[in-house]
C-alpha positions in Angstrom: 139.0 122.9 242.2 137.2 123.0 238.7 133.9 121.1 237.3 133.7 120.8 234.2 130.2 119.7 232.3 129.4 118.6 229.0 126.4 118.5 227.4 125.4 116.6 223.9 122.3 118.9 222.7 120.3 118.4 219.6 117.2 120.7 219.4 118.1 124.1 218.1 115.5 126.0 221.2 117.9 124.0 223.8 120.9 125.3 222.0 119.9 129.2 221.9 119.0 128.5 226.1 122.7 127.0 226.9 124.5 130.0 224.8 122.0 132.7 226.6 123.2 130.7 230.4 127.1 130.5 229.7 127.8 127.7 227.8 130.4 127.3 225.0 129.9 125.3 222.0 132.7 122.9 222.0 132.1 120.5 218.9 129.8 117.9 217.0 128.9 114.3 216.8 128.0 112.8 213.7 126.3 109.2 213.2 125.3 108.4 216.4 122.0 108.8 214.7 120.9 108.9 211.4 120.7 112.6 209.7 120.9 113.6 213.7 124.5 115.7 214.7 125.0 116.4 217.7 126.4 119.5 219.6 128.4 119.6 222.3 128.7 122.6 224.7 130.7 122.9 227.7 130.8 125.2 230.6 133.6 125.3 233.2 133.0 126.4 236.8 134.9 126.8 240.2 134.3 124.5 243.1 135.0 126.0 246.5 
């Protein structure tokens, strides 16, 4: 079985922490705040 997680990051320290551990950067989201993006990474793992 597969879990997958996703993760809507901001701050560019938490960013360089989820590439280090694994996780792919999948996309962006625009205008949920003003001048404030935000990107979306994703990591996939097995469940036993």
């Amino acid at each position: 079985m597969e879990f997958r997680s996703f993760f809507f990051i901001h701050d560019k320290s938490m960013q360089n922490i989820f590439s280090t551990n694994g996780f792919v950067r999948s996309g962006i989201i625009e205008n949920l705040d003003e001048d404030d993006s935000k990107i979306i990474f994703y990591i996939k793992k097995l469940r036993a």
